[in-house]
C-alpha positions in Angstrom: 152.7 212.5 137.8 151.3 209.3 136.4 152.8 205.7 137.9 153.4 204.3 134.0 154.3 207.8 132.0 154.3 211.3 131.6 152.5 212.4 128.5 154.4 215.5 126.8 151.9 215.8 123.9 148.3 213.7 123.3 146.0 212.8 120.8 147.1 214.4 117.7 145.2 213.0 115.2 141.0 212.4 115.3 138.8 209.4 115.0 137.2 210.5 111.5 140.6 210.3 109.8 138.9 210.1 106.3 137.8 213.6 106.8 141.4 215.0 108.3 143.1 217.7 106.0 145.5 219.7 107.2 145.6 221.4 103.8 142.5 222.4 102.2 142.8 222.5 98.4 146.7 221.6 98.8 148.1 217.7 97.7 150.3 217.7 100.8 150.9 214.1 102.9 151.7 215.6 106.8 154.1 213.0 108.4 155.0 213.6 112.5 159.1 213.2 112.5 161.9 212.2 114.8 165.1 211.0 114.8 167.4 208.8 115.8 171.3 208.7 115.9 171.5 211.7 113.0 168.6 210.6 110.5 165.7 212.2 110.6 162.5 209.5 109.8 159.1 209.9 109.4 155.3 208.0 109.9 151.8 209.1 108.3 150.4 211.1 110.7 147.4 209.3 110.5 149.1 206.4 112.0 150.2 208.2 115.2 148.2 208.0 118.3 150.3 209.5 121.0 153.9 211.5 121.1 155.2 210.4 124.8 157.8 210.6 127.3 157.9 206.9 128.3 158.4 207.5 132.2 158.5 203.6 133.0 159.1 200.9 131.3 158.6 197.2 132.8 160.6 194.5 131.1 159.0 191.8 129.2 160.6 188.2 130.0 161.9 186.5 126.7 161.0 189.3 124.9 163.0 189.9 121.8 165.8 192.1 121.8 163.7 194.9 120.1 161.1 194.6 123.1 162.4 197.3 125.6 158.6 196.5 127.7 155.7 197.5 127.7 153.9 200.8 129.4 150.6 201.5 130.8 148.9 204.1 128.6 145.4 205.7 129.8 144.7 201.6 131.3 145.4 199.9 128.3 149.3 198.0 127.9 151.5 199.1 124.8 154.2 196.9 123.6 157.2 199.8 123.5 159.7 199.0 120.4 163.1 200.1 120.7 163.7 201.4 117.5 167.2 201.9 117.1 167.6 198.2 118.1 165.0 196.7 115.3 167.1 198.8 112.7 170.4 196.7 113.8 172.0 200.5 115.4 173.8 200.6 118.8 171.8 201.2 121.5 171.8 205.0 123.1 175.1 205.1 125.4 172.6 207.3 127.6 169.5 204.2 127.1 168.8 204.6 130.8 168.0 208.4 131.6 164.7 208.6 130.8 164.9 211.3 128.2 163.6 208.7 125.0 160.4 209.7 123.4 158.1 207.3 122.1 155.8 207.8 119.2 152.8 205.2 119.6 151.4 203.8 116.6 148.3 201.3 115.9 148.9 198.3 113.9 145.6 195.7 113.4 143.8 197.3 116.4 147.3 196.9 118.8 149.4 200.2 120.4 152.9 200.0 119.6 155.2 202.6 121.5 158.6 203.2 119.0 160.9 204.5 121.5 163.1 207.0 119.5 165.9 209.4 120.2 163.8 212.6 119.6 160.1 213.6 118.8 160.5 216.3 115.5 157.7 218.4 113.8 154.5 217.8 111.7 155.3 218.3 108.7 153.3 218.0 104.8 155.1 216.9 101.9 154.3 217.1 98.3 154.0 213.3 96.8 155.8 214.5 94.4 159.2 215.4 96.3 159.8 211.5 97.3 162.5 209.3 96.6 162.8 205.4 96.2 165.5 204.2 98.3 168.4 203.9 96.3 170.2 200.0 95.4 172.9 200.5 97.8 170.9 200.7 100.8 171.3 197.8 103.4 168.8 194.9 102.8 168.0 195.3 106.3 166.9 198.4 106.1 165.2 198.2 103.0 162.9 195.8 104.8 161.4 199.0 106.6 160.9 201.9 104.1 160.9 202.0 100.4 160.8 205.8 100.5 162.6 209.2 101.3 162.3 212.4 101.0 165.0 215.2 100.4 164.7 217.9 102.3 166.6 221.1 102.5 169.0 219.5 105.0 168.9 215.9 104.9 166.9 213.1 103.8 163.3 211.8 106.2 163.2 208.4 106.0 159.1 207.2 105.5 159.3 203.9 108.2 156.8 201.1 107.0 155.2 200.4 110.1 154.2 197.0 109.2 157.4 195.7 108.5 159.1 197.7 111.2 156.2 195.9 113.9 156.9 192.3 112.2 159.2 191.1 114.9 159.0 187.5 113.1 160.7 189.1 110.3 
């Protein structure tokens, strides 16, 4: 076991990403999933670096509240987002236990850890199958995805990961 974290699943995506298709001949956009409270959201897989179990996580003095801390990942420090926190949610009653995931993400050459309820599937998505968020949503949400996409069972929420990293916001 690792001093910083235990790593449940690693690299899932490769370093010639212009050449990455998961579906030869098919117009399909794959998105890794996960979910927090009941909604089920979901980033570009292209974006992902690592899916984690965040085994310790070291405060950050005058952070924002967002800012759970940051983890040492393979020597280099990531930043670790609480997410349910940035979209204005209660925090986990069970916050403490260890059992978060955390779904790191690059943003202008930075690792970013979204610490999340649970880590979901990979799955592709026809362009034509989304949604633009509807007028009634909250504005603060809005701020962090401008589309959806209705699946059998519920809606997956597309996060804009620059807007959802923009702590100045």
């Amino acid at each position: 076991m690792t001093d910083a974290l235990v790593e449940t699943e690693t690299e899932i995506v490769t370093d010639d990403h212009q050449n990455l298709s998961t579906h030869p001949g098919e117009d399909l956009e794959d998105f890794v999933t996960f979910t927090i409270g009941n909604q089920m959201f979901g980033i570009p897989v292209l974006r992902v670096q690592d899916i984690l179990t965040p085994n310790q996580i070291v405060p950050i003095p005058l952070a924002p509240r967002e800012v759970r801390g940051s983890i040492n990942l393979r020597g280099r420090i990531v930043t670790v987002i609480d997410v349910r926190v940035r979209l204005g949610l209660p925090p986990r009653e069970d916050a403490g236990d260890g059992k978060n995931m955390g779904v790191t993400v690059e943003q202008d050459n930075d690792l970013c850890t979204l610490l999340v309820d649970m880590s979901g599937d990979v799955i592709g998505l026809s362009p034509t199958l989304y949604e633009r968020n509807p007028g009634t949503l909250d504005p603060k949400w809005r701020d962090f995805y401008n589309v959806g996409y209705r699946l059998e069972e519920q809606l997956m929420v597309v996060l804009v990961i620059e807007q959802l990293l923009d702590l100045q916001a």
